[in-house]
C-alpha positions as CSV (number, residue, x, y, z in Angstrom):
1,X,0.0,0.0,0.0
2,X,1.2,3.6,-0.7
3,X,2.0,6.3,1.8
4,X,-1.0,8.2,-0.1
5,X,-3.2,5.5,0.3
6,X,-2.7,4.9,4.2
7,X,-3.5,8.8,5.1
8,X,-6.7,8.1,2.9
9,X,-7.5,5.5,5.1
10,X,-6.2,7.4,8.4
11,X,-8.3,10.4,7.6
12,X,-11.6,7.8,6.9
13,X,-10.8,6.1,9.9
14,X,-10.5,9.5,12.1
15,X,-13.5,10.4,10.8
16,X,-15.4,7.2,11.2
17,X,-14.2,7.7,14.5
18,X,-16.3,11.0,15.0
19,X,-19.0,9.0,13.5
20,X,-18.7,6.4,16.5
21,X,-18.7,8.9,19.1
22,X,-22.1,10.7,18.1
23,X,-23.4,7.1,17.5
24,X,-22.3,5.8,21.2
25,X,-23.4,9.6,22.4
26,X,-26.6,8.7,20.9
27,X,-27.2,5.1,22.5
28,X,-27.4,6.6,25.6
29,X,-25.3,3.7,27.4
30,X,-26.0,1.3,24.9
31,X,-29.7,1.4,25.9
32,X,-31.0,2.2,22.6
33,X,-30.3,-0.7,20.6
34,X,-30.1,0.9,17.0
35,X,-27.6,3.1,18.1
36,X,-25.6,0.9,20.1
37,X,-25.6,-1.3,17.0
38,X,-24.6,1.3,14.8
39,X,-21.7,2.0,17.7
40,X,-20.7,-1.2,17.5
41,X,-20.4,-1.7,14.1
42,X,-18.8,2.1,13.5
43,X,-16.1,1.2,16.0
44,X,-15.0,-2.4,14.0
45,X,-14.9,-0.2,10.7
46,X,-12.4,2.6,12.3
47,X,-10.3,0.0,13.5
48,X,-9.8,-2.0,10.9
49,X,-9.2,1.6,9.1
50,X,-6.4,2.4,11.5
51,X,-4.8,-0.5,11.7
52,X,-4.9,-0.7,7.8
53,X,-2.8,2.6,8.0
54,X,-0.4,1.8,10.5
55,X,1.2,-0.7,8.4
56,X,2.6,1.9,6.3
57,X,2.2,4.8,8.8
58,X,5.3,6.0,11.9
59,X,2.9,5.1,14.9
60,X,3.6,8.5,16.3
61,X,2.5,10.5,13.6
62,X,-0.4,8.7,12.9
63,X,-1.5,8.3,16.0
64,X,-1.5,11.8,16.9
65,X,-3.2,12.8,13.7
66,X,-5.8,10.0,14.1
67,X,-6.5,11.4,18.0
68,X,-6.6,15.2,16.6
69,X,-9.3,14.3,13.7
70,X,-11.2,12.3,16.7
71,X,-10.9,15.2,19.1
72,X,-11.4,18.5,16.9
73,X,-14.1,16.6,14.8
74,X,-16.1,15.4,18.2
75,X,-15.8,19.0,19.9
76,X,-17.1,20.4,16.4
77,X,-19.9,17.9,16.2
78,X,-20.6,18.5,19.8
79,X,-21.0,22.2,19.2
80,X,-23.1,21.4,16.4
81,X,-25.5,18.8,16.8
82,X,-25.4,18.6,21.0
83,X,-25.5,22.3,21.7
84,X,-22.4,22.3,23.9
85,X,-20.5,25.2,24.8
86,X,-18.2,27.3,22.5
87,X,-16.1,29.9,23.8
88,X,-12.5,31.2,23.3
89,X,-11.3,28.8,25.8
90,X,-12.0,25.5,23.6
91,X,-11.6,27.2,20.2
92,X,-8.0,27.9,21.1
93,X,-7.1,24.3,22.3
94,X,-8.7,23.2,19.3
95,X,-6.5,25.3,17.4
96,X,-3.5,24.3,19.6
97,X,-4.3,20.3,19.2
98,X,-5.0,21.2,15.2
99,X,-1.7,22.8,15.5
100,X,0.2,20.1,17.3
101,X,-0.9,17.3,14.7
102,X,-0.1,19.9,11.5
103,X,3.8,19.9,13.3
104,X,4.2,16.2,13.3
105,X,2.9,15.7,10.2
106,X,5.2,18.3,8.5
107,X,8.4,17.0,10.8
108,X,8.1,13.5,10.0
């Protein structure tokens, strides 16, 4: 597999991952069964993504770009869909974590 092709499959599964955390936010502790399905099944397909990529991938890199996609992506979808809080606060962390994954990506 190309380099190329593993940060496709990185940035699917970071994603995907996003996608599992609203789906197990929306299952309520796995007491609505469609969604803990879906949670289920959304959590198999991001790691079998990730662990696709890390064949080809430095672990550290891809890790922390993996983690940043999860954690910017859930904080957005948070603000968006749950109605949680956004102030100056979290937007510059974001921007510090967004900036932190950017750095390793270019230095590695």
């Amino acid at each position: 597999m190309s380099p190329s092709l593993a940060w496709l499959l990185l940035i699917v599964s970071g994603i995907t991952d996003v996608a599992w955390a609203l789906a197990t936010k929306k299952s309520a502790g796995f007491t609505e069964p469609l969604w803990a399905v879906v949670s289920l099944v959304l959590l198999v397909v991001f790691i079998a993504l990730l662990t696709k990529a890390l064949t080809v991938l430095p672990l550290g890199t891809a890790y922390a770009v993996w983690t940043g996609i999860g954690a910017v992506g859930s904080l957005v979808a948070g603000i968006l869909l749950f109605g949680e809080s956004i102030d100056a606060v979290r937007l510059t962390f974001a921007a510090v974590t967004i900036l932190g994954v950017v750095g390793l990506k270019v230095s590695s």
